[in-house]
KEZA-26804 format. One record per residue: residue in one letter; x, y, z of N, C-alpha, C in turn. Coordinates in steps of 0.05 Angstrom, whole numbers, plus 5000, padded with zeros to 4 digits. Each point is the difference from the previous one (the first is absolute). Example, Ala and Ser with C-alpha at 12.3 -4.5 7.8 and 13.67 -1.06 7.14 Angstrom:
A526448865156498250245000501850245000;S499350214986501650245001498550225014;
REM end
This chain:
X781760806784500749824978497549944984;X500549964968497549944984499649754995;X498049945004499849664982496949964993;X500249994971497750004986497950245007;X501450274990498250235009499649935027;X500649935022498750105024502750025017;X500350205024500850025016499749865021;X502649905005500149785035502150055019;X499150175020502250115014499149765030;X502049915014501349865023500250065021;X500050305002501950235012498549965027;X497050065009497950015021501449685014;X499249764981499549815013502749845002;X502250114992503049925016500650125014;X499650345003499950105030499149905017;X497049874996499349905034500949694995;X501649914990501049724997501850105013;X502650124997502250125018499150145032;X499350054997498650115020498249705025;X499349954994498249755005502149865005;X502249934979502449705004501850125010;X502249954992503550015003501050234992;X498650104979501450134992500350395001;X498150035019500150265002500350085039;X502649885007500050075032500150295018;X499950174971500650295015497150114995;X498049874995497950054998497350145016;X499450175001498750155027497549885009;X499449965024498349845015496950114989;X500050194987497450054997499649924964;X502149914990500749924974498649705008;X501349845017499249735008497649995005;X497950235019497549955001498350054973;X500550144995498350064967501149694984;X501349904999500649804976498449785017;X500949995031496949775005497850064999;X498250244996497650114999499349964974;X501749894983500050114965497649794998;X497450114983498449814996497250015020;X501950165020496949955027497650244995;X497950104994498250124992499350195033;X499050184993499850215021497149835015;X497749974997498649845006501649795017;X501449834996500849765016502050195024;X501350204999501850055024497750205009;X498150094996498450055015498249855016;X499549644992498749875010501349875026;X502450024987502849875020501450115028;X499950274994501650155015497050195016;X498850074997496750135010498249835002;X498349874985497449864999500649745030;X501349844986500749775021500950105029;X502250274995500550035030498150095027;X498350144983497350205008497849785007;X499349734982499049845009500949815038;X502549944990500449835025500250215020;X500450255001499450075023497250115012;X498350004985497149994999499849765012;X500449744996499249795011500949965030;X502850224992501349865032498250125025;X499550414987498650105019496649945002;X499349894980497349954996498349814998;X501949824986498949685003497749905012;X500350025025498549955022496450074997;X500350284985497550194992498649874982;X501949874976498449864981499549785004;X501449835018498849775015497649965006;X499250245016498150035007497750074984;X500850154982497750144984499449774985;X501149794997499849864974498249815014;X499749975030499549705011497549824989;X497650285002497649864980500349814980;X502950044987500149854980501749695006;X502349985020500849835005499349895030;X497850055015498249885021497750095005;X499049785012496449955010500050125026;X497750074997498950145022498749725029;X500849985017499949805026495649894989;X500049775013497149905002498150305011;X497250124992498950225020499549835026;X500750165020497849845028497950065001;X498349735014496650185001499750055025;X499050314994499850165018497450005018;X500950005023497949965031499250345009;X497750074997499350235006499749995032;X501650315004499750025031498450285005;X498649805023497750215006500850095035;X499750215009501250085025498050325009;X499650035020499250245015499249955028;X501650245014500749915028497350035012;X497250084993497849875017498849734987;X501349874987498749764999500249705016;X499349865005499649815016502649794984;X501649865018501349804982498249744985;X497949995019497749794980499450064971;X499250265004500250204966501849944989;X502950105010501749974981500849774987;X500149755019500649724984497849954981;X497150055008497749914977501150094978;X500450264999500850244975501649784982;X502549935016502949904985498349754991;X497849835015499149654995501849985019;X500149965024501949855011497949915025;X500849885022498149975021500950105022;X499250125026502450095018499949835027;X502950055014500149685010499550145038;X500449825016499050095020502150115012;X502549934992502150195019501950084975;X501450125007502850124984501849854993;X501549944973502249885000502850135010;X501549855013502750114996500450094976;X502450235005501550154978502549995014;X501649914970503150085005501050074978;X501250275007501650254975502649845003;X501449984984502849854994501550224977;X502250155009502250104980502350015004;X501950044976502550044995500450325001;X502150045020500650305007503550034988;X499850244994501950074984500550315018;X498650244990501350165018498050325002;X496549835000497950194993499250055027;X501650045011498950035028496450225011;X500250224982497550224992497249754998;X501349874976497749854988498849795013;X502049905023498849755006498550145032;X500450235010498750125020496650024989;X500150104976497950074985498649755000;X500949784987498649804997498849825024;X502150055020499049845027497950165012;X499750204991498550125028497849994983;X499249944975497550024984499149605009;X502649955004498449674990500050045037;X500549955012500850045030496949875023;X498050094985497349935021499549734987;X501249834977499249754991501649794996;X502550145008502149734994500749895029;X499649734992501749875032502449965005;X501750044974503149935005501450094975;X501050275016501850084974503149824993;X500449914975502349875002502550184971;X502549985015501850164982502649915002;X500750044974502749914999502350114985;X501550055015502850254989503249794992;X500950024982502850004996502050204999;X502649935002502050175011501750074964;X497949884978500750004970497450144987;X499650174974498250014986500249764983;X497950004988499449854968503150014987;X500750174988502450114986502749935021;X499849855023502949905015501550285011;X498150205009501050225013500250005027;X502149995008499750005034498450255011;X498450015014498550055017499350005028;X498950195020500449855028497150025005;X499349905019497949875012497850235007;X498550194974498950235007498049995023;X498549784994497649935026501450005026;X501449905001502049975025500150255011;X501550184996500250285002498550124998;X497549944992497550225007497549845004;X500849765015497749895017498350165024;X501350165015498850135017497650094987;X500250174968496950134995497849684990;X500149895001498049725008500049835026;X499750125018499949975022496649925008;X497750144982497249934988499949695007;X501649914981499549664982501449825019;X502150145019501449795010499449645013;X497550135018498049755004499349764982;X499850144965499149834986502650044979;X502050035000502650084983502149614994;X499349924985502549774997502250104975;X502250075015502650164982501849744997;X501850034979501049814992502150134978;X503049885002501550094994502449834980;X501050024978501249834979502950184995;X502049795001502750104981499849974973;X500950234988499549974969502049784988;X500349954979501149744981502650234986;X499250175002502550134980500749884977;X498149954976500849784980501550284973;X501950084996500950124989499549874964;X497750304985499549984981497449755001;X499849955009496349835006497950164992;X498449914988497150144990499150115025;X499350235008498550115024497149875012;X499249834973497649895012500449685011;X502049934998501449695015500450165027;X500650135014500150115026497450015003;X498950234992496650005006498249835008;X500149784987498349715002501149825017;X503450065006500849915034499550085025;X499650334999499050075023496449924998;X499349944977497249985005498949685011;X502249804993499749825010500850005034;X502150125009499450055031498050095001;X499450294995497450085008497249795007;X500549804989498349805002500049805023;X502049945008501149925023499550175027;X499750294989499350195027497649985002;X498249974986498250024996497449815025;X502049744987498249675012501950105032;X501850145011501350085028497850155009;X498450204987498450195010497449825010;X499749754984498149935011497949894980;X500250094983496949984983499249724993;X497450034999498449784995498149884982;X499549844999498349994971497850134998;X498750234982498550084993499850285007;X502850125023499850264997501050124979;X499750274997500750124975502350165007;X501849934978502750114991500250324986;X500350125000501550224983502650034994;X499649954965503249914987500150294985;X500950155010501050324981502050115015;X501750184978502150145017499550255011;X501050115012500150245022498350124985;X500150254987498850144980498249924984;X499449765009496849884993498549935020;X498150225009498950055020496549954999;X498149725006498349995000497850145014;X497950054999498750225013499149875023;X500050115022498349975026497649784999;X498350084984497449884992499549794982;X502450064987500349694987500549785021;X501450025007501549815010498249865027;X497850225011497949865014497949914993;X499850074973497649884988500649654983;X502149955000501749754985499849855033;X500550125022500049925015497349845026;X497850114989497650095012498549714974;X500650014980498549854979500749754987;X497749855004500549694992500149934971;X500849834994500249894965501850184992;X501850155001501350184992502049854982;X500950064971501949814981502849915019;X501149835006502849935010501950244998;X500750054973501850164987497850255000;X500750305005498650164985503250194997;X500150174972502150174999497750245001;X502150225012498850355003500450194987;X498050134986500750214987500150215014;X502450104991500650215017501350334984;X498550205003501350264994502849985000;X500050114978503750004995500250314995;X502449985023501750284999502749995000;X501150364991503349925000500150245009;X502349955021501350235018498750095022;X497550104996498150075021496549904989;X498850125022497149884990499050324982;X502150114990499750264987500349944967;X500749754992500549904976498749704993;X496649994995498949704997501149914965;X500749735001500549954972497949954988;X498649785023497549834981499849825028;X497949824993497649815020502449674994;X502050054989500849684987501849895019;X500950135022501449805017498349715013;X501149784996498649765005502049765014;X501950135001502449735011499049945031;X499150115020499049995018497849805003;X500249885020498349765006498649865024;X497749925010499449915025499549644998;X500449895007500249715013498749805012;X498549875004499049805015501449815009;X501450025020503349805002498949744998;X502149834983500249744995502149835010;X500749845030502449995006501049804981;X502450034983501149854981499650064972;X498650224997498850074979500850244999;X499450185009500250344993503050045012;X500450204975504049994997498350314996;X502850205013500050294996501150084973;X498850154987501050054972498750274991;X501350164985499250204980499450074986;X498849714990499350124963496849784999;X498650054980497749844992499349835018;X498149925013499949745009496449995002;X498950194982496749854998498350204980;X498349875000498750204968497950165013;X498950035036498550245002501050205014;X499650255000500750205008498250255014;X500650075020497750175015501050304996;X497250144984500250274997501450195017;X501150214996500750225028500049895021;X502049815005500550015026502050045016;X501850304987502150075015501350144988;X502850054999501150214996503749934995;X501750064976502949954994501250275000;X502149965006500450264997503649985004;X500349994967502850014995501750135011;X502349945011502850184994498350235013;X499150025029498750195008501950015036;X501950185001502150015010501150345014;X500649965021500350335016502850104984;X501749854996501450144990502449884981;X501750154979500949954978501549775002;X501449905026502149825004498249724994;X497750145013498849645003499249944967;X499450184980499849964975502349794989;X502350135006503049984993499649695006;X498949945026501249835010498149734984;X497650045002498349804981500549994968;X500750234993500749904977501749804981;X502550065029502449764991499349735019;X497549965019500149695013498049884989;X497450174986498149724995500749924975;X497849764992500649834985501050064969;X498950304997500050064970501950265001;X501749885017501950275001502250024970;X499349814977501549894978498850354982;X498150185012498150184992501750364996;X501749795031503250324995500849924977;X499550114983502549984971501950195008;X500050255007502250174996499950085030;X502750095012500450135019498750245010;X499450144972498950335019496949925012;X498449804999498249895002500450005024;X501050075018500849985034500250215000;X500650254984499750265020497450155016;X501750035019496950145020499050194993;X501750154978498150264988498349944977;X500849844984497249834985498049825011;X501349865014497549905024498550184994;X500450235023497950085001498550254981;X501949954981497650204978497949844988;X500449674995498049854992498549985026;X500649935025497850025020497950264996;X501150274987497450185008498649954976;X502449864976497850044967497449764998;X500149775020499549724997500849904976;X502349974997501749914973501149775012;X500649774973501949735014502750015013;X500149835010503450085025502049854977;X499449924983501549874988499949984968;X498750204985499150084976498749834991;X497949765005499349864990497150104984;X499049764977497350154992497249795015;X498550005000498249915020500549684997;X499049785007499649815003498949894994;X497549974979497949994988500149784974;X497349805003499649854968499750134982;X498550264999498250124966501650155005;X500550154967500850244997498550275007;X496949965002498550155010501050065033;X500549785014501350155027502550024998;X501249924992503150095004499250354990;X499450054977499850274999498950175012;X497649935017497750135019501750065021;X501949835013501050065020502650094997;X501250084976503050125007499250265008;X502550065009500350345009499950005024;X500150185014498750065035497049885013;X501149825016496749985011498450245012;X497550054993499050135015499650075025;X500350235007499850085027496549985006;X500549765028497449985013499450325026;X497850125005500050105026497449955014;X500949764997497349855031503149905012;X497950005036501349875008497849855026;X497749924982497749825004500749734998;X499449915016500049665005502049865000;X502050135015502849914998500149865029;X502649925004501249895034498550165022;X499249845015499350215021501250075019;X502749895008501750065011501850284989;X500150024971501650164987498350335000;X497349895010498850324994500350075026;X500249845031499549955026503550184996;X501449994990502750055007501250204974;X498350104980500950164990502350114996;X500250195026502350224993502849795006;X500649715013501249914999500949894974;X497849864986499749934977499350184964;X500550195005499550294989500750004970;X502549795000501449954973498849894985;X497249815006499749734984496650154996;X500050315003497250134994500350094974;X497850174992500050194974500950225008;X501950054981500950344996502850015016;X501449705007502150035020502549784987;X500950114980501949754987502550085004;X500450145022503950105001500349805016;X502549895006501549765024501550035005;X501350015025502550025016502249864992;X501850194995502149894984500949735021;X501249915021500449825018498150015018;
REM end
């Protein structure tokens, strides 16, 4: 139709009016999508239907990565501790050694008492007793029939008490029903068994001013430490340990930064067992961690869903035993994570595979004493028995 020289045709935009309303019911479904698209720009259904979808699932599988990567920016790095240099060599006199540290040395030995929470490292805690074994007066331990995570469990120590048959003399065992608190933070259990633990503890005996060792299984203080803290006067109340950190075997070192480990000057009424921070000095090399360092794939399986940070399974295949153990031989994370780190400088330094160490200098002396038993937790030996 004309009106005033120009042409005005209707025709487009009462079609998708009919179409759109009442009035066009025989209308074909792909007629209906085009008349609601009318208007929408290729850019926007590409932002809509691709961009956004491709994002959220990036976040869902990855999230976690940029969490991390970002942390520099949204957290601080902990107070530094000041660091206590340790001086050690087996012909020196203990008089030497306390001068070295400033300390004074006293005329007899303090008690020592190792105190832990057992779960199901049975390898590790052989390892650890027989290294601490010539200095402790009373080993004390304590098992539940629950993990962290409210997993029933049975009483592993129980069943393989015969191979500590060593410690029995000086052995105080001690045993807890779990709480089963369904959906509870894993670390509200943790800090319950650690408060018994405390209770086993003052049963074993201890007294004011012997020294405690507060670390878990796989935080294993060295022989020599632990007689030289013991042998020397003025020593700080609190000292935490630095300790070599490894994962899987002592065939993968991460770095020198394990520190949760701790020795004690007991305070009756005062010193509570705990895991985390509790003083600002810290003694150089004096021992050895050694992650997720396990004979075989089940027991992987099995820590991964009971400790505390088992929130780390995101996905199911994260339990298969054939990835297990392809990251056991790559030293890759069990859980894809990116390092743990304040700067961006280390978070980056340390992604990828840890390096393969091949010393197997100054390690457990029990573990070199027993080798071919212990064979798995060497260099050059990262396969594990499927059960």
């Amino acid at each position: 139709m004309m009106s005033d020289g120009y042409y005005n045709s209707k025709k487009t935009d009462d079609t998708c009016e009919d179409v759109c309303g009442q009035g066009a019911r025989g209308a074909v479904s792909m007629s209906r999508i085009r008349c609601m698209l009318n208007g929408i720009d290729l850019r926007s259904l590409v932002l809509l239907f691709v961009i956004i979808p491709l994002g959220a699932l990036g976040v869902y599988l990855q999230g976690q990565k940029f969490t991390y990567f970002l942390r520099p920016i949204w957290d601080k790095p902990p107070k530094p501790f000041i660091e206590v240099a340790h001086y050690y060599n087996e012909n020196a006199t203990m008089e030497t050694l306390c001068k070295l540290h400033g300390w004074g040395t006293r005329d007899y030995p303090r008690r020592v008492f190792d105190a832990v929470l057992f779960n199901n490292e049975v390898d590790m805690l052989a390892i650890r007793w027989k290294e601490l074994y010539p200095y402790v007066t009373q080993f004390v331990i304590l098992e539940s029939n629950s993990t962290f995570t409210g997993i029933p469990k049975p009483f592993f120590f129980g069943i393989h008490r015969d191979k500590f048959k060593f410690v029995e003399p000086r052995l105080t065992y001690g045993t807890i029903g779990g709480r089963f608190k369904k959906r509870e933070n894993p670390f509200v259990e943790e800090a319950y068994q650690r408060v018994v633990l405390d209770h086993l503890i003052r049963v074993a005996g201890i007294e004011k001013d012997d020294l405690l060792i507060m670390s878990d299984i796989d935080e294993i203080p060295s022989r020599h430490t632990i007689n030289l803290l013991r042998w020397c006067d003025e020593i700080p109340p609190v000292l935490h340990l630095r300790l070599r950190n490894y994962l899987y075997s002592f065939e993968f070192k991460m770095d020198d930064n394990s520190w949760r480990a701790s020795i004690h000057r007991y305070q009756p009424g005062k010193t509570r067992y705990a895991h985390f921070r509790q003083a600002d000095y810290i003694l150089s090399d004096s021992g050895w961690h050694c992650s997720f360092c396990f004979r075989n794939l089940q027991e992987f399986i099995f820590k991964m869903k009971a400790y505390s940070h088992n929130d780390r399974v995101r996905f199911s295949h994260y339990l298969e035993p054939r990835r297990i153990q392809d990251i056991i031989c790559k030293g890759t994370n069990l859980f894809d994570m990116l390092p743990e780190e304040y700067t961006f400088r280390e978070i980056i330094g340390k992604m990828g595979p840890i390096p393969r160490s091949y010393s197997a200098v100054h390690l457990p002396s029990y573990l070199i004493e027993k080798a071919g038993k212990y064979k798995y937790l060497l260099p050059g030996n990262c396969k594990r028995e499927s059960s």
